[in-house]
Each structure stands twice: as structure tokens, then as C-alpha cells.
C-alpha positions as CSV (number, residue, x, y, z in Angstrom):
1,X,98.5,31.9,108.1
2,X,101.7,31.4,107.2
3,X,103.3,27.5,106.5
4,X,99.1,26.3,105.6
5,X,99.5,24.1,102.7
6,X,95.8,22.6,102.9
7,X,95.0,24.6,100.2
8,X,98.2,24.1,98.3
9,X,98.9,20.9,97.6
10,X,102.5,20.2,96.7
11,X,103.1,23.4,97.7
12,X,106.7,25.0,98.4
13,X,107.1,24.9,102.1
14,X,109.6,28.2,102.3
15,X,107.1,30.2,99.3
16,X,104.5,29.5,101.2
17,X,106.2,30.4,104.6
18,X,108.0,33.7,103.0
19,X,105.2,35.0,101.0
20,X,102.3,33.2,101.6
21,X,101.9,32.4,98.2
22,X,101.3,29.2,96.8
23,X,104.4,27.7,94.3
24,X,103.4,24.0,92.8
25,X,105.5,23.7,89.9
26,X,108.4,25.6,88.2
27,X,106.6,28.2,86.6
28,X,105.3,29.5,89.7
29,X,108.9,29.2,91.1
30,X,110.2,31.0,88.2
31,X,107.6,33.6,89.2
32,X,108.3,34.7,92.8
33,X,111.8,34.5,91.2
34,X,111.8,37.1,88.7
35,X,109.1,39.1,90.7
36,X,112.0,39.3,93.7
37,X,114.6,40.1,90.9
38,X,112.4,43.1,89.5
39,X,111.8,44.8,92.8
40,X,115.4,44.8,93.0
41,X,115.5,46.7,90.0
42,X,113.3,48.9,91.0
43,X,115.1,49.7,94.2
44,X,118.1,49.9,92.8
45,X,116.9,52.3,90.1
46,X,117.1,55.6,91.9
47,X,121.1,55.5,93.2
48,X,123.0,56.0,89.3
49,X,120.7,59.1,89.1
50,X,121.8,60.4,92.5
51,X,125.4,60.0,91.5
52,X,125.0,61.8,88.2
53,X,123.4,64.5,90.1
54,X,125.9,65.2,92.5
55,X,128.5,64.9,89.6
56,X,127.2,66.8,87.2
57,X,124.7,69.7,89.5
58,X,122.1,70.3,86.7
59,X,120.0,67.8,87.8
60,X,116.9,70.5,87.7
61,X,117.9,71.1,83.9
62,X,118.2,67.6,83.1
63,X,114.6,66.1,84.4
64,X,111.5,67.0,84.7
65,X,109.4,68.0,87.5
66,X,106.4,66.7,86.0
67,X,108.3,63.2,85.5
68,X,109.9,63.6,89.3
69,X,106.0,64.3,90.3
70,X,104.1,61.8,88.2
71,X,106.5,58.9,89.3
72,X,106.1,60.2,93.0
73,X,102.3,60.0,92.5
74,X,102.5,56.5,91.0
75,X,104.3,54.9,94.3
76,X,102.1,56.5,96.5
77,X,98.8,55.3,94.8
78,X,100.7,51.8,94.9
79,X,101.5,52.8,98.6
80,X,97.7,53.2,98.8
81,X,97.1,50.3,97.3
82,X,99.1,48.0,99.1
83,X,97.4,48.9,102.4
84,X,93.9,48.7,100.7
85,X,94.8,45.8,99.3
86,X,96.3,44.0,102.8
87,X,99.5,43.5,101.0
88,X,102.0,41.2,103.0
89,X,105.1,43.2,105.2
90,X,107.8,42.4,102.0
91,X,105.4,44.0,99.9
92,X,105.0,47.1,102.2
93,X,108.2,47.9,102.8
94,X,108.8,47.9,99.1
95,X,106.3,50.0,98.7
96,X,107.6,52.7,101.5
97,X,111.1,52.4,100.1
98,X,109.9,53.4,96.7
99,X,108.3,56.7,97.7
100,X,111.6,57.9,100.4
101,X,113.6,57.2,97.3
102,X,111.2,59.5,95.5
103,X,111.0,61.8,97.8
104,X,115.1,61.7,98.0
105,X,115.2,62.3,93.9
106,X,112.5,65.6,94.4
107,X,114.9,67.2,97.3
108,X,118.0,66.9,95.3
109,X,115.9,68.6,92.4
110,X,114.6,71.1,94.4
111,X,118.4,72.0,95.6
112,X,119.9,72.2,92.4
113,X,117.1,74.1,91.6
114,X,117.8,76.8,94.2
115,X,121.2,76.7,94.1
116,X,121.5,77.3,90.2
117,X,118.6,80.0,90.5
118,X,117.9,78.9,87.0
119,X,114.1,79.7,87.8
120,X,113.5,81.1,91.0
121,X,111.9,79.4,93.7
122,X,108.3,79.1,92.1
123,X,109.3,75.4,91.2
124,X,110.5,74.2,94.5
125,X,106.9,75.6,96.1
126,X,104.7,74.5,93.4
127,X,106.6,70.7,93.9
128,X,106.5,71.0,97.6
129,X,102.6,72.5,97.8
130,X,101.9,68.9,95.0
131,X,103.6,66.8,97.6
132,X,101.6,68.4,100.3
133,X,98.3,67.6,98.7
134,X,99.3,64.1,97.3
135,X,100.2,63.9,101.2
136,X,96.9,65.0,102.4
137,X,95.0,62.4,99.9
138,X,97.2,59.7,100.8
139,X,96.5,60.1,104.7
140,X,92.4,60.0,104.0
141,X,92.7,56.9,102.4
142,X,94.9,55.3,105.3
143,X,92.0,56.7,107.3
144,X,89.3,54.9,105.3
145,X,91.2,51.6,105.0
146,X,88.9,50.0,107.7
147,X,85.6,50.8,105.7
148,X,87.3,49.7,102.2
149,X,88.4,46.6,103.3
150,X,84.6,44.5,104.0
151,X,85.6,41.9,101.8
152,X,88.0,39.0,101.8
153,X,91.7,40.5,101.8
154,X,93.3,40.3,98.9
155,X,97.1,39.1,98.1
156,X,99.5,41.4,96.2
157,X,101.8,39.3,93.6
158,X,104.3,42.0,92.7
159,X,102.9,45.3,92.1
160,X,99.0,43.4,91.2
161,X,96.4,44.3,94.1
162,X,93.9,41.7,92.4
163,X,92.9,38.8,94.0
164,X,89.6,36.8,95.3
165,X,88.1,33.8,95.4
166,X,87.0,31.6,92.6
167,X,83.0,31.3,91.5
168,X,81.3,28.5,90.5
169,X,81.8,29.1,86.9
170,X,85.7,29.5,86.8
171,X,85.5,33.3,87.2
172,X,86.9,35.5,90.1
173,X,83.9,38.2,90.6
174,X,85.3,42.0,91.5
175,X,84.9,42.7,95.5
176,X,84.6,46.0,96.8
177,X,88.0,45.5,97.7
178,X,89.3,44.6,94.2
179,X,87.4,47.4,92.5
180,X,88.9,49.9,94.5
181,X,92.2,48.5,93.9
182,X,91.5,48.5,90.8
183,X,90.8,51.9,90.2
184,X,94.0,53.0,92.5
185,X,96.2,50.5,89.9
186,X,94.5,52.1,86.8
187,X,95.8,55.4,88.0
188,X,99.0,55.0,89.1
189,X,99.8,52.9,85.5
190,X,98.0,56.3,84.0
191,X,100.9,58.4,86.4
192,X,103.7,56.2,85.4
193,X,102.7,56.2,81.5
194,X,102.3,60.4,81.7
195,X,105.7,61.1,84.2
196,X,107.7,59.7,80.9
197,X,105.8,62.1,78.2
198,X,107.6,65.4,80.3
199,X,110.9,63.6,80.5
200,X,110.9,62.7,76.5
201,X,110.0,66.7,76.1
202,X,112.5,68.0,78.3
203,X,115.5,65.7,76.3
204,X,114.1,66.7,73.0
205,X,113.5,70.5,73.7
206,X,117.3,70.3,75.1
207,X,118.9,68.4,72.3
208,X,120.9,66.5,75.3
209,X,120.3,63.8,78.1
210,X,123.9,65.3,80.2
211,X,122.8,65.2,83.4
212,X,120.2,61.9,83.2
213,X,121.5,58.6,84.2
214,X,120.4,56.4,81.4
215,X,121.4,53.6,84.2
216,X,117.6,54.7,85.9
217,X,115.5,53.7,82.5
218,X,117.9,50.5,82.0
219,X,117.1,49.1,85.5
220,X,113.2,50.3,85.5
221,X,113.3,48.9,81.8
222,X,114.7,45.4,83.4
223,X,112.3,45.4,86.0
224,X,108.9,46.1,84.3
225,X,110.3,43.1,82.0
226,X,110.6,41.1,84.5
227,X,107.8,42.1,86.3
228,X,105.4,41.3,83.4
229,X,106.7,37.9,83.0
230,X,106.6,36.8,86.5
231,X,102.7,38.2,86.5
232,X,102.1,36.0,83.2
233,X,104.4,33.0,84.3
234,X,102.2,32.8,86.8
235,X,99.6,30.0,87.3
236,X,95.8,31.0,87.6
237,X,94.5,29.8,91.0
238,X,92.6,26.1,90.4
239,X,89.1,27.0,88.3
240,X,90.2,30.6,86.9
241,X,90.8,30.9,83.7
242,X,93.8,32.5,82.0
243,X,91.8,35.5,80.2
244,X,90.3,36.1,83.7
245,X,93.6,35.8,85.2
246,X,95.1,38.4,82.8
247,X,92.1,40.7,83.3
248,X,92.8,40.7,86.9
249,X,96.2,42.1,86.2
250,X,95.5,44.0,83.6
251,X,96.2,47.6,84.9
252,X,99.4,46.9,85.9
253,X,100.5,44.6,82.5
254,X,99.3,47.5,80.7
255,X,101.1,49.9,82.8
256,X,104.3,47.9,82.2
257,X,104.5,47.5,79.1
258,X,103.2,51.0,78.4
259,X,106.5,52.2,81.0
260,X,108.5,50.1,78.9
261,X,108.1,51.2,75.3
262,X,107.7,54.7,76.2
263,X,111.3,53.9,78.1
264,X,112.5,52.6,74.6
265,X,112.0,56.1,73.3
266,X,114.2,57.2,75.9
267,X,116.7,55.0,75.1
268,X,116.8,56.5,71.2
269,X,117.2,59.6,73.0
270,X,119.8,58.8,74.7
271,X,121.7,57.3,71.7
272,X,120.7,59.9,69.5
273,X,121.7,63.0,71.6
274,X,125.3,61.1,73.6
275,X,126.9,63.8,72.0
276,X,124.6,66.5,74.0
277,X,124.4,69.9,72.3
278,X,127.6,72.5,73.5
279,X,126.7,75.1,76.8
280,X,126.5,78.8,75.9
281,X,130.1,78.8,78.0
282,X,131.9,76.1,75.6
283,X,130.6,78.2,72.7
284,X,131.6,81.8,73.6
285,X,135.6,79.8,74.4
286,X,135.1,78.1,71.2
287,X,134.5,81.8,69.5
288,X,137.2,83.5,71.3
289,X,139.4,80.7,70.9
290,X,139.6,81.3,66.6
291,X,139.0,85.5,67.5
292,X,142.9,84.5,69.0
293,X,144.0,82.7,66.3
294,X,142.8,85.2,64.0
């Protein structure tokens, strides 16, 4: 329950009462601190790429379904996870916002993609019949929450879904719980590694990022950074080890980091191609434009 410090001695009395986590020194402080920063990040993310859509209507040219899809897929696997897992409320809501932002991101794709006619409507249905079905898996699992969850619940620190009690020989054995968790972490890191891979295609096969807010990378690069310090600022639990801690968090370290440099190469994109290669339109004014002069 919230406010129990038995078990945390020295404890922070408002951690403890706001996250139920337990904050002894500054480096658990520093923690919960950047992990609070980075979800901000993330949050905050979506909104320059919203505004470059409306301003500059080929959002549908600009990104990628597949990266629109794959990052839709990650949050709802962590959606998943977060009720598998017993997350607390803060961590929940987080979780919820992340996918209606999603989901806000595919619908203005989807528009610009009608309204441009640029390529029919086969990609609108194809992305709404993938919601549909990432939909229907994410209801069965909400279904079989009651049967995965046998164990001990387990606390979510940021986006990590890992965490049990300590063994007799400093180790924190896998529950049921945990492995499933787990698994659901290991994929959505594998979503959030491939979404970028389409994304880095797309910019290279146009020669341009017009139409991409290089605002959304900066502020998910920001927040993985900060997310994968505050996982490895944190202090193991009394008895665990820190290879056993870091094992715990693995999928999620790895998918950071992985997010991040694969980000990086987005960020050479964007410097290498500010200049974006000229429409068909400025080229044909360009032509008649020295046919007058002529």
C-alpha cells in the first residue's frame, strides 16, 4: 500500500506515497526524476509532427506506414504489458496516452492519404484492417490477465515490467508473470527497433525529410536517454546484484539504445537532405522559367 516504509528504510515519504517505489539515496532520486522527465518526452513527441502535417499536407509522403504501424504496435504491447504486469495508475495512463497519440498520428496519415489520392485507398484499409487485428490481440490478452497474473505483481519503473522478489542467493528468479512480460517487452523493443528501418528507407528513397518533424526523433531521442539512465541509476533492490539487475531490464535497455542509434541515423538524414530534393512542379517553373528568358 501506499505510504509503507517497513520495507524501505530511509525511504522518501512522497516517492513512496506517489509511486510506490522505494527512493533511499540520491541516485534513486535522480531516477524517478529523469524517468518523470522522459515520459514527458515521450508525450510530448507526437504534437511537432502534427503541426508539420497540417502545414505542409504530405504527411503520407513523408512517413511510413510501416514506421506509423510498428510504433503503434510497440505501445500497445507496452499497453499489454503494463496490465500484465500490474503497473501503477501513472504508469497506465501513460501507457493509454501513448497509443491515442498513435492512433491520432495513423488518422492524419490516412487523410492525407485520401485526400492527395497519391495511392488509392488500399493503404488506409490495409492500416485500418492491422489496427483491427492488433485490436483483437490486445483485447485477448486483457481477457487473460486474471490467469497470467498467479504470481506476485510486479512494479513497472519506467517502461521495465521486471520485478520480483529476491532468492536466497542474491538472484531474482523469473515468475510466470515476469516471463510473460518479458516476452511482451522483447517484442515491442523488436517493433520499435523495425518501425525506424521503413522510416530511414522512405527518407533515403525520397532524397528529402520535408514533411517530417525532426522535433519527434529529438524528443524520443531525449527520452530513451533519459530513460536508460534512470533504469541504470537506479539501485538494485537489497541482495540483487547489478548484472541481475540489468538482466531484468534488459529488453527495454536494449530497445533504447537500439531506438536511439537507429534515431542517430535519422538525424544524418535529416542534416544531409535539409535541402530536400525540388517537386516535379518547382522543376517544370524552373524549365519554363529559362524557356522565357530564352
Amino acid at each position: 500500500p501506499p505510504g509503507n516504509l517497513s520495507d524501505c528504510p530511509n525511504g522518501s515519504r512522497w516517492v513512496m506515497d506517489v509511486f510506490n517505489e522505494c527512493a533511499q539515496d540520491g541516485r534513486d532520486i535522480a531516477s524517478i526524476v529523469l524517468g518523470l522527465v522522459s515520459i514527458f518526452c515521450f508525450a510530448a513527441a507526437s504534437f511537432p509532427q502534427f503541426y508539420q502535417a497540417c502545414k505542409t499536407g504530405i504527411m503520407d509522403q513523408a512517413l511510413s506506414i510501416y514506421f506509423l504501424l510498428g510504433w503503434l504496435g510497440g505501445d500497445l504491447l507496452n499497453l499489454i504489458g503494463s496490465f500484465l504486469a500490474d503497473q501503477l495508475p501513472l504508469q497506465v495512463y501513460t501507457a493509454i496516452y501513448y497509443v491515442l497519440a498513435d492512433l491520432v498520428m495513423l488518422a492524419l496519415y490516412c487523410y492525407y492519404k485520401v485526400k492527395n489520392r497519391s495511392g488509392g485507398f488500399a493503404a488506409p484499409i490495409n492500416a485500418a484492417f492491422t489496427f483491427l487485428s492488433l485490436g483483437m490481440v490486445s483485447a485477448v490478452s486483457f481477457l487473460g490477465r486474471g490467469a497470467a497474473v498467479a504470481q506476485d505483481p510486479a512494479t513497472f519503473k519506467g517502461r521495465s515490467l521486471l520485478s520480483a522478489r529476491v532468492d536466497e542467493l542474491g538472484s531474482k528468479p523469473f515468475t510466470r508473470s515476469e516471463i510473460i512480460g518479458f516476452t511482451i517487452g522483447s517484442v515491442s523493443s523488436v517493433l520499435y527497433l523495425c518501425s525506424r528501418l521503413p522510416q530511414i528507407y522512405t527518407n533515403y528513397k525520397r532524397k528529402s525529410t520535408t514533411g517530417v518533424s525532426y522535433s519527434l526523433f529529438a524528443l524520443v531521442m531525449l527520452g530513451n536517454s533519459l530513460y536508460g539512465l534512470s533504469v541504470l541509476l537506479k539501485n538494485p533492490e537489497p541482495g540483487q546484484g547489478e548484472g541481475d539487475y540489468v538482466l531484468h531490464h534488459l529488453p527495454w535497455l536494449v530497445g533504447s539504445l537500439g531506438v536511439l542509434s537507429l534515431d542517430v541515423v535519422i538525424s544524418f538524414q535529416f542534416l544531409a537532405y535539409r535541402r530536400g530534393r525540388p517537386s516535379t512542379c518547382e522543376e517544370r517553373d524552373a524549365l519554363l522559367g529559362e524557356q522565357g528568358d530564352s
